[in-house]
MDAnalysis code that builds the backbone (N, CA, C; Angstrom):
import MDAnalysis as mda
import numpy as np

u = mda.Universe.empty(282, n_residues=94, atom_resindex=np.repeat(np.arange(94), 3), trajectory=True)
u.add_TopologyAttr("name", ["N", "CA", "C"] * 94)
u.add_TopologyAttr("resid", np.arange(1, 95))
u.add_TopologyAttr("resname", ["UNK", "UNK", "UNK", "UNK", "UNK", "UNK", "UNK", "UNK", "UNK", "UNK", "UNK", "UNK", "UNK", "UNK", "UNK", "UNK", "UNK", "UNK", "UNK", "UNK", "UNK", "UNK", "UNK", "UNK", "UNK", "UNK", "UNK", "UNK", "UNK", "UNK", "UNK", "UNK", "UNK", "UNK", "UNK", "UNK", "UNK", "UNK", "UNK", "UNK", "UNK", "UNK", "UNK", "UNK", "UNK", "UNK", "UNK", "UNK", "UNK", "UNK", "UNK", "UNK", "UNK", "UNK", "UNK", "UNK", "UNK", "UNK", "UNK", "UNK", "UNK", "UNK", "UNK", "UNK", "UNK", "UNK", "UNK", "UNK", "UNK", "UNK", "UNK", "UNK", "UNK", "UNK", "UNK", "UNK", "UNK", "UNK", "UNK", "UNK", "UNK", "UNK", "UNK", "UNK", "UNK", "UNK", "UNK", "UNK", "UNK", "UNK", "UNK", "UNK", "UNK", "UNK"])
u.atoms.positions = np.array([
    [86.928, 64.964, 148.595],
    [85.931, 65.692, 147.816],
    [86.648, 66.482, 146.717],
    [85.927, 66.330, 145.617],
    [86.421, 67.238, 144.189],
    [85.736, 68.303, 144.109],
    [86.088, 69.740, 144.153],
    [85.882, 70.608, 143.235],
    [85.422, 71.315, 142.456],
    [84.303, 71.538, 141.618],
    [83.961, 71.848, 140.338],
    [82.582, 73.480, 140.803],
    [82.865, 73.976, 139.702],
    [82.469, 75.364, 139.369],
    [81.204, 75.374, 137.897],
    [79.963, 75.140, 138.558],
    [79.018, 75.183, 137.409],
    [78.190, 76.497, 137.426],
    [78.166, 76.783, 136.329],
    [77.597, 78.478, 135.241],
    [76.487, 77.918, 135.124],
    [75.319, 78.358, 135.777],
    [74.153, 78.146, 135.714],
    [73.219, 79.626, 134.639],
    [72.785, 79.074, 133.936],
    [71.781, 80.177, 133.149],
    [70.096, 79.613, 133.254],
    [69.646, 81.069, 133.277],
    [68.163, 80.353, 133.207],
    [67.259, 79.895, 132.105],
    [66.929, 79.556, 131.760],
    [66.278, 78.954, 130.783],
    [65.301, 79.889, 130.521],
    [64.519, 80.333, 129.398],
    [63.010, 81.108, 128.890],
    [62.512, 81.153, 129.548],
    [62.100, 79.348, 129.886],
    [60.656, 79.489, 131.141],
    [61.471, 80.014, 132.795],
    [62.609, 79.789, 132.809],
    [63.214, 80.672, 133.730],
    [63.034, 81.494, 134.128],
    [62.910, 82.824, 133.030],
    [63.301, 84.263, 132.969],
    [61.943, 84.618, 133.156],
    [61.215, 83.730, 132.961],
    [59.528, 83.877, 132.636],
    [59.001, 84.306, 134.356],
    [59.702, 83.310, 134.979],
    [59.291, 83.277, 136.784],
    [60.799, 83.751, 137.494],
    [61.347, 84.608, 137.151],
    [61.945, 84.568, 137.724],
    [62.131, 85.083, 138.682],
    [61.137, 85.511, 139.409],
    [60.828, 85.772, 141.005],
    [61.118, 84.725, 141.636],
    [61.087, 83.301, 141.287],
    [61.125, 82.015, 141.836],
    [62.678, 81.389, 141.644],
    [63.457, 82.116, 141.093],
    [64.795, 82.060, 141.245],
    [65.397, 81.187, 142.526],
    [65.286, 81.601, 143.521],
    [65.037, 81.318, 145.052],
    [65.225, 79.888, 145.089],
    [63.864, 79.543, 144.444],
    [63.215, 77.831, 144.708],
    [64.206, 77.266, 143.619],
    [64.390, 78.026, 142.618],
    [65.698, 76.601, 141.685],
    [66.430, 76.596, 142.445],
    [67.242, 77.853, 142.922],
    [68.459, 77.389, 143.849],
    [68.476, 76.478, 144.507],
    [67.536, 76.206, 145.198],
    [67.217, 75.750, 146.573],
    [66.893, 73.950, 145.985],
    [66.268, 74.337, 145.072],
    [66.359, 72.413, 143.813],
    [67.579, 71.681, 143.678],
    [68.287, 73.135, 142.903],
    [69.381, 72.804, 142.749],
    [70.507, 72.585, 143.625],
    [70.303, 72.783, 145.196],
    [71.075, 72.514, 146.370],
    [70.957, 70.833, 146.388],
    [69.115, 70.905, 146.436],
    [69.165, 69.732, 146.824],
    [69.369, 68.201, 146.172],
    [69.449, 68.555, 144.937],
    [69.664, 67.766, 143.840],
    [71.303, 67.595, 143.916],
    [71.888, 68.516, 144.432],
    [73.316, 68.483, 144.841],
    [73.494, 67.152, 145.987],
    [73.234, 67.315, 146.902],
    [72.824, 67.006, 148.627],
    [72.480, 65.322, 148.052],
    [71.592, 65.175, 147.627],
    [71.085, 63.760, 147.216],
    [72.173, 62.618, 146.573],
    [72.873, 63.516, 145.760],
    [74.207, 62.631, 145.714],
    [75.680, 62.995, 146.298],
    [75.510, 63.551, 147.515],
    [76.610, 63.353, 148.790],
    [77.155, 64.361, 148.296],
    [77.013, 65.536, 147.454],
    [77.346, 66.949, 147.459],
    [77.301, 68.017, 148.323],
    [78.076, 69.059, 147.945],
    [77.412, 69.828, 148.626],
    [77.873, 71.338, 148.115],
    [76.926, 72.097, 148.136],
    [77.104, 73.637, 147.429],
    [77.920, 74.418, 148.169],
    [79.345, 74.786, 147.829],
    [79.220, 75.552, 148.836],
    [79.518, 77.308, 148.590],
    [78.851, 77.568, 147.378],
    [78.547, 79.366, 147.585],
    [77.904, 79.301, 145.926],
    [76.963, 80.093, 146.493],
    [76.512, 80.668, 144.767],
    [76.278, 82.109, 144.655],
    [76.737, 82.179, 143.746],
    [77.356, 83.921, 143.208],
    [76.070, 84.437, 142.096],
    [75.064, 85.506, 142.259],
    [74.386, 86.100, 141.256],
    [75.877, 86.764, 140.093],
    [76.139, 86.392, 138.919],
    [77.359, 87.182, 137.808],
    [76.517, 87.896, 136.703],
    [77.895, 88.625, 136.250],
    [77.234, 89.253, 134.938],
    [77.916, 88.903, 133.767],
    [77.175, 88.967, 132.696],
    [77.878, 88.105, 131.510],
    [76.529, 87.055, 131.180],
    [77.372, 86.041, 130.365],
    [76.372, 84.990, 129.098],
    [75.472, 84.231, 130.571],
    [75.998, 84.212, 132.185],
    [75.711, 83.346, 132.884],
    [74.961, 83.967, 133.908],
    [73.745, 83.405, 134.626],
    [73.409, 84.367, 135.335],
    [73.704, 84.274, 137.017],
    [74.199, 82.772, 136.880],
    [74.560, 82.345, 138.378],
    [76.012, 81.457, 138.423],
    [76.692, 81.995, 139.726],
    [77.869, 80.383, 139.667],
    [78.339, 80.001, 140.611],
    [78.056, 78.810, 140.861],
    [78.391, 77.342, 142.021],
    [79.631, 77.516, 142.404],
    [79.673, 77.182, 143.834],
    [81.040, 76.454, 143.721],
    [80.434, 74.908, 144.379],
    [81.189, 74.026, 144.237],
    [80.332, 72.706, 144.673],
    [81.276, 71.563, 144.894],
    [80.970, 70.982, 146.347],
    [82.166, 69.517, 146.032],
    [81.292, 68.156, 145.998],
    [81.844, 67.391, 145.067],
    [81.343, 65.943, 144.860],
    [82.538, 64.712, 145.037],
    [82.037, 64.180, 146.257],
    [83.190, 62.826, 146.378],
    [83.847, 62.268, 145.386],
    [82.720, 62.033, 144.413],
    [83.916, 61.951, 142.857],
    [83.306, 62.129, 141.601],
    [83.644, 61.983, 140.493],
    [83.055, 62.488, 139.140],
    [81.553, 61.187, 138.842],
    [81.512, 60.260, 139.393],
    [80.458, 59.812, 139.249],
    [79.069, 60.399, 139.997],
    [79.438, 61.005, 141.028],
    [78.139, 61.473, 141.863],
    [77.779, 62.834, 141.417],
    [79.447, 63.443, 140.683],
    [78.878, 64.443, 140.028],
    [78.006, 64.597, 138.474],
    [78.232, 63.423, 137.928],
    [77.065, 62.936, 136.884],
    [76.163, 62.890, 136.893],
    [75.466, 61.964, 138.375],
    [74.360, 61.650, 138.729],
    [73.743, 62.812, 138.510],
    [74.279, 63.810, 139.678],
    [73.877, 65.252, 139.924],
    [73.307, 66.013, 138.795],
    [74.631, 66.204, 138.104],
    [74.325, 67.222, 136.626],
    [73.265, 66.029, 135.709],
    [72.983, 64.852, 135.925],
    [72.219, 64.114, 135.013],
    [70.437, 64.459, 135.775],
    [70.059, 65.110, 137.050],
    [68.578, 65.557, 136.969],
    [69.131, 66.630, 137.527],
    [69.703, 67.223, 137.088],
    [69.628, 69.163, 137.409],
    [69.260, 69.505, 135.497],
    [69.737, 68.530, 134.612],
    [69.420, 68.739, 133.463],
    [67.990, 68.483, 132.768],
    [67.149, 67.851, 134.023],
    [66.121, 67.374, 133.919],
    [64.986, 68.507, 134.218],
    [65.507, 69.230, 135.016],
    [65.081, 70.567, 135.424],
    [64.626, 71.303, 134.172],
    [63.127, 72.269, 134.072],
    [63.670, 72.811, 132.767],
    [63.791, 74.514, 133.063],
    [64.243, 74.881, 134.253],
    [64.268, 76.452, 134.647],
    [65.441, 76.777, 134.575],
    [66.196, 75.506, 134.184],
    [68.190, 75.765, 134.642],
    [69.202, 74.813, 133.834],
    [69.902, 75.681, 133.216],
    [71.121, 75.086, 132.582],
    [71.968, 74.931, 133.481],
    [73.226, 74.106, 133.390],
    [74.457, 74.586, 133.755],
    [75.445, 73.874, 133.094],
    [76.216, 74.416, 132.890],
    [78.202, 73.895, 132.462],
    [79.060, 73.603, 133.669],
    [79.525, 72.637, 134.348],
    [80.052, 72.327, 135.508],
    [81.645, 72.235, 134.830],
    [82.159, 72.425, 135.673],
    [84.113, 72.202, 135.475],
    [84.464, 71.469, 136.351],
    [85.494, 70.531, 136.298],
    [85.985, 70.430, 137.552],
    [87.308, 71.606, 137.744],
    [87.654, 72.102, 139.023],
    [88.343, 73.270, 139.329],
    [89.651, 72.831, 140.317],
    [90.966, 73.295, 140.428],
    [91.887, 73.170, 141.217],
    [92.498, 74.305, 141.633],
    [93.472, 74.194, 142.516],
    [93.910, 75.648, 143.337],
    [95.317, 75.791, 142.309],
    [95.455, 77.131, 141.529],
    [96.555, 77.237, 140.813],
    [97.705, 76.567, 141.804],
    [97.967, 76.278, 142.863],
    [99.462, 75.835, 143.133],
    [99.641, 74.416, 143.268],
    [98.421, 73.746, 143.377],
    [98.438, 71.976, 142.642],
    [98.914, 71.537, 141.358],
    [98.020, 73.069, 140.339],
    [98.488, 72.653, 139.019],
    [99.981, 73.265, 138.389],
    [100.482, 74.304, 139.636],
    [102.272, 74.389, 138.915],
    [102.888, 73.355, 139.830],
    [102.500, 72.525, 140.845],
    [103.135, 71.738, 141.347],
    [103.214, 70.532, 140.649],
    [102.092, 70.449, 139.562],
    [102.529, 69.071, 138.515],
    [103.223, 69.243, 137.094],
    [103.530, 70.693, 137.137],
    [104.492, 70.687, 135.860],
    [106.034, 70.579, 136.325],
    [106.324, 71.119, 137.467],
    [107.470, 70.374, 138.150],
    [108.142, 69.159, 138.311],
])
């Protein structure tokens, strides 16, 4: 499993309901889940973003799928990364 860290913001009609915050999450779990994902912590932040994932996907294709109807959504943006543990990435400049 890979990795990746997506900055979720809410969209207008977002901010509009956003008592229902709750239920995107909970979309957005499962829209995770459907392509062999899986969430595993989401953080309320402060700054340009109002929420952030951490999430693993078997590989960058399932994570496409994923981010291809979470974008379909219209209560929720997100910017996904893929993410590594700083001592993988000084172990490949070695």
């Amino acid at each position: 499993m890979f990795t990746y860290v997506g900055l979720i913001t809410l969209t207008p009609e977002g901010r509009e309901t956003l008592e229902k915050a709750p239920e995107y999450l909970e979309k957005f779990k499962k829209l995770i889940e459907e392509e062999g994902g899986v969430l595993e912590d989401t953080f309320a932040i402060m700054g340009p973003w109002d929420f952030l994932a951490l999430v693993k996907y078997p590989d960058n294709a399932a994570a496409f799928r994923a981010l291809a109807k979470i974008g379909k959504l219209e209560v929720i943006k997100t910017e996904t990364f893929p993410i590594e543990k700083v001592e993988l990435f000084v172990k490949a400049l070695v």
